[in-house]
C-alpha positions in Angstrom: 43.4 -51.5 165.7 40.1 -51.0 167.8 39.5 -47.6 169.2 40.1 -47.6 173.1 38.5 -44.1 173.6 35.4 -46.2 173.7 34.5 -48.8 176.2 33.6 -52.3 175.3 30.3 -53.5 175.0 31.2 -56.2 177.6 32.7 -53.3 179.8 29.6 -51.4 179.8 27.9 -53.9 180.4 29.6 -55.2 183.3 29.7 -51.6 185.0 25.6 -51.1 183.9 24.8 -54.2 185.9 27.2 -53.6 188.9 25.5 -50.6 189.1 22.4 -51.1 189.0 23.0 -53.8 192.0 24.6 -50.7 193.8 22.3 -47.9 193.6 19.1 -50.8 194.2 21.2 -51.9 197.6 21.6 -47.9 198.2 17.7 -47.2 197.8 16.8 -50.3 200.1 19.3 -48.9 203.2 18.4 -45.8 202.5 14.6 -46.9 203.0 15.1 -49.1 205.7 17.0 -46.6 207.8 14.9 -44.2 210.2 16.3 -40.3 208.8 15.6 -39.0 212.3 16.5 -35.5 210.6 19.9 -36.4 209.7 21.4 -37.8 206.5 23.2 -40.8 208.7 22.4 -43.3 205.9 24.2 -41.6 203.3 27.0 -41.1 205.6 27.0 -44.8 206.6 26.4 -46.1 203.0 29.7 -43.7 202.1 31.6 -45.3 204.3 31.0 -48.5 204.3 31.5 -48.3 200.3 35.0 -46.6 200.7 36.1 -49.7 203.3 34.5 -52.3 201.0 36.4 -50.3 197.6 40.1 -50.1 199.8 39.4 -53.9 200.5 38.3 -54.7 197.0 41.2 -53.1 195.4 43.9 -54.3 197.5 42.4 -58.1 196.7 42.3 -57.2 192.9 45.9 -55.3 192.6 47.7 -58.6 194.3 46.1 -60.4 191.4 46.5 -58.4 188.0 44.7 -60.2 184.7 42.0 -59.9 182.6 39.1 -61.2 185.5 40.7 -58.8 187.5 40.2 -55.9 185.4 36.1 -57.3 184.8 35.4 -57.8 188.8 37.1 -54.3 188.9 34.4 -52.8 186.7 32.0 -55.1 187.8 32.0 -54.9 191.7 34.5 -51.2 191.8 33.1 -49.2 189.6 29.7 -50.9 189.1 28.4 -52.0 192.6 30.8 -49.5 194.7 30.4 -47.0 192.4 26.4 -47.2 192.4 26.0 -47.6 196.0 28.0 -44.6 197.3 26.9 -41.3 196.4 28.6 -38.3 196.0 25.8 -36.3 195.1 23.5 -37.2 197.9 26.4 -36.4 200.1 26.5 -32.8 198.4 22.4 -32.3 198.7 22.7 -33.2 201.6 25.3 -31.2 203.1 23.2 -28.3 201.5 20.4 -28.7 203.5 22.2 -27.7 206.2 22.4 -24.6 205.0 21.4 -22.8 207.8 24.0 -24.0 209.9 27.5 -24.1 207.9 29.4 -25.5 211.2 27.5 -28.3 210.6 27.2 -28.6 207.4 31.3 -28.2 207.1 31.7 -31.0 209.7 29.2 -33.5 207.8 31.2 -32.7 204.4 34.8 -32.6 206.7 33.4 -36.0 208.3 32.2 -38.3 206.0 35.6 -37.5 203.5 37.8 -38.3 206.6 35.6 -41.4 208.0 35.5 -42.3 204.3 39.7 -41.8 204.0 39.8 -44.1 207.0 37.9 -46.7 205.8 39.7 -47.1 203.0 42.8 -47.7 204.7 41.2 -50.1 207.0 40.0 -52.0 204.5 43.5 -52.1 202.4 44.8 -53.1 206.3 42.4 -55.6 206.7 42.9 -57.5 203.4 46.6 -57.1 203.8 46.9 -57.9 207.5 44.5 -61.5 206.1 47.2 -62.4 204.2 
């Protein structure tokens, strides 16, 4: 019996390439974006990823299987996974260090907007079938 503890070469593989699609895509937003002084692209790329991963999921978890589970790790945790950030949402909250108001909201904000994207996206796919 082959030791599950472990993922599959084909598994790694799939999430290694998915995310390396991801965090390129990140990187070119991110660099095409004016900063203007606030982190709006990380917010924005957060977001959009959560509404894209609700949408994803709800597609994939109507249609159980083996290319489900692959286009999970592929596109989920590969792509998704590698495009949002939760560390550059944490440095960036810290640099607003001097103002905790602020920095609570950004934090407070992007999980909500993030929550809520989610659902809209698991709305959307379901209200498209």
């Amino acid at each position: 019996m082959p030791d599950r503890s472990l993922p599959r070469a084909r598994d790694l593989g799939l999430v290694a390439a998915g995310g390396a699609v991801g965090t390129g895509l990140r990187y070119a937003i991110i660099e095409a974006l004016p900063s203007g002084g606030a982190p709006l692209a990380i917010l924005a790329i957060n977001v959009a990823g959560a509404l894209a991963l609700g949408a994803l999921l709800e597609v994939l978890g109507s249609r159980p299987g083996p290319v489900s589970s692959r286009l999970r790790l592929l596109l989920g945790t590969g792509v998704l996974g590698g495009f949002t950030t939760y560390s550059a949402l944490a440095l960036d909250t810290v640099s607003f260090a001097g103002a905790p108001l602020i920095a609570a909201a950004y934090a407070g904000g992007t999980l909500v907007a993030g929550l809520g994207a989610a659902s809209a996206g698991i709305a959307l796919v379901r209200r498209a079938r």
